[in-house]
C-alpha positions in Angstrom: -12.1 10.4 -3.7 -8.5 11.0 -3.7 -5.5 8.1 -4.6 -2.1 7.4 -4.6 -0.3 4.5 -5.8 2.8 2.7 -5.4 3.6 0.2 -7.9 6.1 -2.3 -8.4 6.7 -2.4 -5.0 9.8 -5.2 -4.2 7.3 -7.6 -1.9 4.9 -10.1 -2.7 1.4 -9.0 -2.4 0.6 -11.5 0.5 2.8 -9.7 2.6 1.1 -6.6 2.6 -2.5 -7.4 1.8 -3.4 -8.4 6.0 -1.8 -5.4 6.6 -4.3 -3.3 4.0 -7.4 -5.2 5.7 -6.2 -3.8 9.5 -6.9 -0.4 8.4 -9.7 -0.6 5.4 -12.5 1.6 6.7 -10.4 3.5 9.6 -9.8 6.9 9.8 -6.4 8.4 7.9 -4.9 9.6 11.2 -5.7 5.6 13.4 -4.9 3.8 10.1 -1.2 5.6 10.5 -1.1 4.8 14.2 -2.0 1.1 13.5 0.6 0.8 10.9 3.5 2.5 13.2 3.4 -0.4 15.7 3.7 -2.9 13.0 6.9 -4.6 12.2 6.5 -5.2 8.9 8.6 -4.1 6.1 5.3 -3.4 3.9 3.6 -1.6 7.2 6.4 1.3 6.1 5.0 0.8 2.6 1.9 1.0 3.1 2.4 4.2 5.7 3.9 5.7 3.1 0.7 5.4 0.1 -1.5 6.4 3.2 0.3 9.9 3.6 0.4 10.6 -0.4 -3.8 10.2 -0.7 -3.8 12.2 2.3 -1.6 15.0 1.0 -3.9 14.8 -2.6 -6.6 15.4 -0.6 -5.2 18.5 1.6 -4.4 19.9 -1.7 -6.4 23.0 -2.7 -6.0 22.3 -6.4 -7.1 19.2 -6.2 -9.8 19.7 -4.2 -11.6 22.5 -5.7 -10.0 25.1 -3.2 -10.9 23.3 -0.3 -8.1 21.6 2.3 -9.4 18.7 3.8 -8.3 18.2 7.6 -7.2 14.9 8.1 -8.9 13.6 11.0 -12.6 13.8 8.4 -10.4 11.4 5.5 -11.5 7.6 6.0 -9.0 4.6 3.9 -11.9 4.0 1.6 -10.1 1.2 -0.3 -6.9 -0.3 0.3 -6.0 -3.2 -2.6 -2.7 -4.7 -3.0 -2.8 -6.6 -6.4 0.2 -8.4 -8.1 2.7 -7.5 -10.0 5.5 -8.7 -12.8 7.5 -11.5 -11.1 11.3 -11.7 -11.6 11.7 -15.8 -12.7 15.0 -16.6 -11.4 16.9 -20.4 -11.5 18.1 -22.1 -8.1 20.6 -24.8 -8.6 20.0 -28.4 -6.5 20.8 -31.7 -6.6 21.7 -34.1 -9.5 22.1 -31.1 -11.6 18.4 -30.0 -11.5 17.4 -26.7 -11.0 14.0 -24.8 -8.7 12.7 -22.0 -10.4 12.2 -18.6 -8.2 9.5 -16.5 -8.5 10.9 -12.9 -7.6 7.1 -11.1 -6.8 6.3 -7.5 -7.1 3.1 -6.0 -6.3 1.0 -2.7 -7.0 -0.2 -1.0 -4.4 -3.6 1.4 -4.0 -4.9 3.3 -1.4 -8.2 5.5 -2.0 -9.1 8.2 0.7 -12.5 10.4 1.1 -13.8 12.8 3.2 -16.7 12.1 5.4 
């Protein structure tokens, strides 16, 4: 099983985590066409953690001198957990102020072969 992570990725895991469950349990190559047509900024993100597992696994020093093509890899997991959160103030009325919640999240994607 091969992974790659991005972490401290600058969108709240909410935003991404429907995206993970369209393409949990697809094949690398369909996962990367689903995620092409999306018009999310974390589809791009996510894209981009798919084609790093992929490229761990076509590796031959990671894989024991084998190069795995990548129509056999399968997303095997795909989490999006949270982050640190930047706490920022907002001013409002009568002097009050609305605290922010700036979110970050962490994001994994697990590929194996077949």
């Amino acid at each position: 099983m091969f992974s790659a992570t991005h972490r401290y990725a600058q969108i709240s895991p909410r935003k991404v985590r429907h995206l993970a469950t369209l393409v949990r349990g697809k094949f690398v190559d369909e996962a990367l066409e689903i995620l092409r047509y999306q018009p999310h900024r974390g589809a791009r993100m996510l894209e981009k953690v798919i084609r790093s597992a992929a490229a761990n696994a076509q590796d031959p020093e990671q894989n024991s001198g084998k190069v795995a093509r990548l129509t056999d890899l399968v997303v095997v997991d795909a989490r999006i957990d949270g982050g640190p959160m930047f706490k920022r103030i907002r001013p409002r009325a009568r002097g009050m102020a609305f605290g922010i919640k700036k979110r970050m999240s962490h994001i994994r994607v697990s590929v194996d072969e077949i």
